[in-house]
C-alpha positions in Angstrom: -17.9 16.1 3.0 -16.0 16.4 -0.5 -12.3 16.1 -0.8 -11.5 19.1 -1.1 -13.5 20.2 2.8 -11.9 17.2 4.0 -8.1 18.7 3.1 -9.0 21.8 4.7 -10.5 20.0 7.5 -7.2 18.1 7.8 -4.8 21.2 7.5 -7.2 23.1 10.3 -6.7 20.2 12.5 -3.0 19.8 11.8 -1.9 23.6 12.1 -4.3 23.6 15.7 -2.3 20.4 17.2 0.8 22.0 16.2 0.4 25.3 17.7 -1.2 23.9 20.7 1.7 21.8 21.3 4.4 24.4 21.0 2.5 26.6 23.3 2.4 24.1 25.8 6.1 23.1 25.3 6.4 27.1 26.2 4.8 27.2 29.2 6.2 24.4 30.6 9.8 26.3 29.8 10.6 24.1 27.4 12.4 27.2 24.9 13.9 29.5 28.1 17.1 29.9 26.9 18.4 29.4 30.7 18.0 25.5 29.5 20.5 25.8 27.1 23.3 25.9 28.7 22.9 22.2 29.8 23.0 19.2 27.5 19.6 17.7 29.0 18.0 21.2 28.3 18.9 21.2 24.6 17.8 17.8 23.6 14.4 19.5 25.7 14.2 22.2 23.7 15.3 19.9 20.5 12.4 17.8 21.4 9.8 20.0 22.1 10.3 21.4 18.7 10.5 17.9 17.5 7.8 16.7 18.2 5.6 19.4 17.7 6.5 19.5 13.6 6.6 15.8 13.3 3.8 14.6 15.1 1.6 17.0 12.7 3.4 15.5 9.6 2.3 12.5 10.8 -1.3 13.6 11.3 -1.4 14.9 7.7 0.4 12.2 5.9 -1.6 9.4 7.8 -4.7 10.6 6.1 -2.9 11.8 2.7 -1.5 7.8 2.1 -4.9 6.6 2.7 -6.8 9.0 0.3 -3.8 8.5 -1.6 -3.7 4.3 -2.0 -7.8 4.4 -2.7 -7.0 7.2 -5.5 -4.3 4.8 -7.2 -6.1 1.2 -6.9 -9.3 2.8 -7.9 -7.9 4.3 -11.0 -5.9 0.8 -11.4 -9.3 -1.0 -11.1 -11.5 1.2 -13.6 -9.3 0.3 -16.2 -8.8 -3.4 -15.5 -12.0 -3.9 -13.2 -11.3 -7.7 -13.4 -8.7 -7.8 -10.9 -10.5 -7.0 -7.9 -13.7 -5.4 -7.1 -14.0 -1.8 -5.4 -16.3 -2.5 -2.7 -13.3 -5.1 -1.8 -10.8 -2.7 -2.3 -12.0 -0.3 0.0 -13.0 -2.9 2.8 -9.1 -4.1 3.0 -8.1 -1.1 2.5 -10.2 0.1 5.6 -9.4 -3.0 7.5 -6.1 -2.5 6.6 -5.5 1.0 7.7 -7.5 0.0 10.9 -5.4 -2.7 11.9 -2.6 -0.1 11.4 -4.0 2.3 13.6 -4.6 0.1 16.3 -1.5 -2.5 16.7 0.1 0.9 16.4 -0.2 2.2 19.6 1.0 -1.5 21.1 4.1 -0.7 19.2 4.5 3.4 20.1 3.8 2.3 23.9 6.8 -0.2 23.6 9.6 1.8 21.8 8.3 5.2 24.6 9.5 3.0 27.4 12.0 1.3 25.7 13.2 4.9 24.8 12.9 6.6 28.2 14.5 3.3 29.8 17.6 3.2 27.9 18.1 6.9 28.1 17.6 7.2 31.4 14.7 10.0 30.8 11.7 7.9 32.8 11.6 9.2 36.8 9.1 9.6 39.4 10.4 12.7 40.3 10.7 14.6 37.0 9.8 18.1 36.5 6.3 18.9 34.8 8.2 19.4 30.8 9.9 15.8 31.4 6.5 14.4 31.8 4.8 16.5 29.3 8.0 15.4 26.7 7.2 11.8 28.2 3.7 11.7 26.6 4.3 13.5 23.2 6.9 11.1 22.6 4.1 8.2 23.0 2.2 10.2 20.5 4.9 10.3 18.0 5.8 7.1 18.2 2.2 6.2 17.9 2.1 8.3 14.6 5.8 7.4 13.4 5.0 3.5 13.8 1.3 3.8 12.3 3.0 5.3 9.0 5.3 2.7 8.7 2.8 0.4 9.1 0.9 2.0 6.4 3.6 2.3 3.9 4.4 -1.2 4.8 0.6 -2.4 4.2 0.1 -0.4 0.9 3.2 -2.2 -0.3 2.3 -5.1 0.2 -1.0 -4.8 -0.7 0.1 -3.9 -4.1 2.6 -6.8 -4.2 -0.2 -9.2 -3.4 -3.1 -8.2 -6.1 -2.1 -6.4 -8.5 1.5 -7.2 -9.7 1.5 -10.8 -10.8 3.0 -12.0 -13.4 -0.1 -12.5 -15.4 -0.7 -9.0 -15.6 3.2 -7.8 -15.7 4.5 -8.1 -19.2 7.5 -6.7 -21.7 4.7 -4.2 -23.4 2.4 -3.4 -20.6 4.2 -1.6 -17.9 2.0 1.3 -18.8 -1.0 -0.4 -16.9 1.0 0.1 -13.9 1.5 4.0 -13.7 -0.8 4.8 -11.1 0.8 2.2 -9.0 4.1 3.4 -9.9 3.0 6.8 -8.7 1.5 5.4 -5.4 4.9 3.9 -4.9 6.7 7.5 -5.8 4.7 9.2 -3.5 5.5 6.5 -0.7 9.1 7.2 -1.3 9.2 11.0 -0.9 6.6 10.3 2.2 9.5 8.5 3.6 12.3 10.5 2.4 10.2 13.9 4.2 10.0 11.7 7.3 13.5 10.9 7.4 14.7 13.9 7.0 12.6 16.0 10.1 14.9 13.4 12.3 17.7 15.2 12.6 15.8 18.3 14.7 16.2 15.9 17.4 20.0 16.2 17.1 20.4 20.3 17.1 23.2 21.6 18.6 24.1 17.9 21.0 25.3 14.4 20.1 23.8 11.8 18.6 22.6 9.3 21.1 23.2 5.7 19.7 19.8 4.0 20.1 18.9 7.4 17.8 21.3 5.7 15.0 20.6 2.1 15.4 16.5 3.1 15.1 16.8 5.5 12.4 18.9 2.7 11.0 16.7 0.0 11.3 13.6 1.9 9.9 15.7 3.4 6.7 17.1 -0.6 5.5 13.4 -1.8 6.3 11.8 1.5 3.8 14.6 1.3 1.4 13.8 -2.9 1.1 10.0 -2.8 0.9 9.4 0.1 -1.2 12.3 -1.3 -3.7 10.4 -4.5 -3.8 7.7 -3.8 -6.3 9.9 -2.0 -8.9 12.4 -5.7 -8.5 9.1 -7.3 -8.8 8.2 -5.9 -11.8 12.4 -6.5 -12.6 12.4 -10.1 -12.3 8.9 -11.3 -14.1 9.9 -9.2 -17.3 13.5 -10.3 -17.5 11.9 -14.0 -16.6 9.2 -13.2 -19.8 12.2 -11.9 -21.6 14.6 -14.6 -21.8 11.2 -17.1 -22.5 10.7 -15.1 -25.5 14.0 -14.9 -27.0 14.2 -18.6 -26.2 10.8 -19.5 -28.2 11.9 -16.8 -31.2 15.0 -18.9 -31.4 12.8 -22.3 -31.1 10.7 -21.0 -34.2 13.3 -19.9 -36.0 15.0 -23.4 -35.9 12.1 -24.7 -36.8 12.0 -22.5 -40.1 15.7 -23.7 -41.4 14.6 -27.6 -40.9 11.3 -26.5 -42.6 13.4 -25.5 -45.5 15.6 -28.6 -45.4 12.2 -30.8 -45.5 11.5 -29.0 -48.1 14.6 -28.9 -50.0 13.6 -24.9 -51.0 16.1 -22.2 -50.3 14.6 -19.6 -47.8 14.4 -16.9 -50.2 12.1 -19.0 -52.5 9.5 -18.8 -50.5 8.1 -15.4 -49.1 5.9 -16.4 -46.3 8.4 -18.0 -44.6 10.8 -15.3 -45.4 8.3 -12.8 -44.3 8.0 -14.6 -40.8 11.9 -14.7 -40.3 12.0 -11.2 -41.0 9.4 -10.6 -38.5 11.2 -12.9 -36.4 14.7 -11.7 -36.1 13.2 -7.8 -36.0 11.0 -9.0 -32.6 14.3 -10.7 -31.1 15.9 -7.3 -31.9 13.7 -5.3 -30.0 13.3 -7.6 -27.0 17.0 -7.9 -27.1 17.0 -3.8 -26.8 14.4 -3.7 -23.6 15.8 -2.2 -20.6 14.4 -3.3 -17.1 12.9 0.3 -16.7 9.3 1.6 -17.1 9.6 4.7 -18.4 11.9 2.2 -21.0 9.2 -0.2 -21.2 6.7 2.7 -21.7 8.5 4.9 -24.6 9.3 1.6 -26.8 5.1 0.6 -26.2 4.6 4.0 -27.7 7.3 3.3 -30.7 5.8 -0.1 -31.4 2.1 1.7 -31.6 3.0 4.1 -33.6 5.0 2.5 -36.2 3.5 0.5 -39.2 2.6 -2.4 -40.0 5.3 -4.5 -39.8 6.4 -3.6 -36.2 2.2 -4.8 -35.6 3.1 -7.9 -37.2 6.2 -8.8 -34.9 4.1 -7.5 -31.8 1.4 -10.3 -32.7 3.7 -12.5 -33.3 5.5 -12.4 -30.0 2.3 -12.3 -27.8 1.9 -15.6 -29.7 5.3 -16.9 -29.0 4.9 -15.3 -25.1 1.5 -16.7 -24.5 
């Protein structure tokens, strides 16, 4: 089945759960607007409808980050196919996703009866909706906890094998744009999940476990998907200060060449060349910001500029390397 059968496949499958859900939160009287009128009957209704829109996004975006991260890292690995191979990709990848899948449900089953216990929502003698409630909440959680887990994995998957420091450096952030876009997409993945939450909360108060999870899982997000972009922070500020510090080392080393030599500087064009060359490199590392579209528009500036500019780029791979 191509990629494109395999979306439709996925939307079919998506649009079927989601209707058949809402038509069973119906007919179990979840939307009579006799429930309404009490607090319990809202959060119901708020639930019902919930659940039903979420645990589809879920279902969708499960599959999406997995066609997703294999789209990235194999487009990562055709252009440097010495990092990793793709059979290897794929294998950890599946594995990955697998493990994700499975240790998921340990977690959903948890934070369901965690849930239900603390909010007093878990009784023998509950009506049919309570029950039916009961279990789509174990399949949300299921679904909520196995993306996380996936965002989470892809994360640090891309941490661990592709952004070293032996591939990050001040003129090669463009290497890294389809992991930049993997990481994009993981952030608006989280930002659409975050913000279905508040359905829960129509027309009732805010319970307080409600805050302290949604808490929880928005610092954990925010840190891990910041962490590749401070990644990629550190080891070019780290390259950056080693190169000004070796420019600086050679450019000592010129001036006591010259007193050696007892020759003014400007008697001798080689080295006057190379101090040139020098003091311009400085200049533009100097000017680097810590961003990579930054990064990537003064790559394009050095390529396309003349000779010179070449000259200080060779030079400071030297001084770098």
């Amino acid at each position: 089945m191509n990629i494109v059968a395999r979306q439709y496949s996925t939307i079919a499958t998506c649009a079927v759960t989601g209707i058949g859900i809402l038509a069973c939160a119906h007919y179990f009287g979840a939307f009579d607007l006799a429930r309404l009128d009490t607090p319990l009957g809202v959060r119901q209704r708020n639930a019902a409808l919930a659940f039903g829109l979420m645990i589809v996004f879920f279902i969708y975006i499960n599959r999406y980050l997995y066609q997703r991260a294999v789209k990235c890292f194999s487009e990562f690995l055709s252009k440097y196919p010495g990092e990793m191979k793709h059979q290897t990709m794929m294998l950890r990848l599946q594995n990955g996703f697998s493990k994700c899948r499975k240790f998921s449900w340990i977690g959903g089953g948890m934070v369901t009866v965690f849930y239900l216990l603390s909010e007093g929502l878990l009784s023998f003698d509950a009506e049919p909706l309570s029950w039916y409630l009961s279990v789509l909440g174990l399949i949300f959680w299921r679904y909520a906890i196995c993306t996380l887990f996936c965002l989470l994995f892809v994360t640090r998957f891309a941490l661990l094998h592709f952004l070293n420091e032996r591939l990050i450096d001040l003129f090669g952030i463009e290497k890294f744009k389809h992991l930049s876009d993997l990481v994009i997409s993981n952030a608006i993945v989280s930002a659409l999940s975050l913000s279905l939450i508040p359905i829960f909360w129509l027309g009732t108060n805010v319970p307080i476990i409600d805050k302290v999870i949604v808490s929880c899982v928005f610092v954990a997000l925010t840190y891990f998907l910041y962490l590749p972009v401070h990644k990629v922070q550190r080891c070019i500020a780290k390259k950056k200060s080693l190169a000004i510090l070796r420019i600086n080392d050679s450019i000592k080393a010129l001036f006591l060449l010259n007193e050696q030599h007892k020759r003014r500087l400007t008697d001798d064009p080689v080295r006057l060349r190379k101090l040139s060359s020098l003091i311009n490199s400085k200049q533009q590392i100097s000017c680097l910001l810590y961003t990579s579209h930054t990064a990537c528009r003064d790559l394009h500036v050095f390529a396309e500029k003349g000779t010179e500019r070449n000259v200080c780029l060779r030079l400071f791979n030297c001084f770098l390397y």
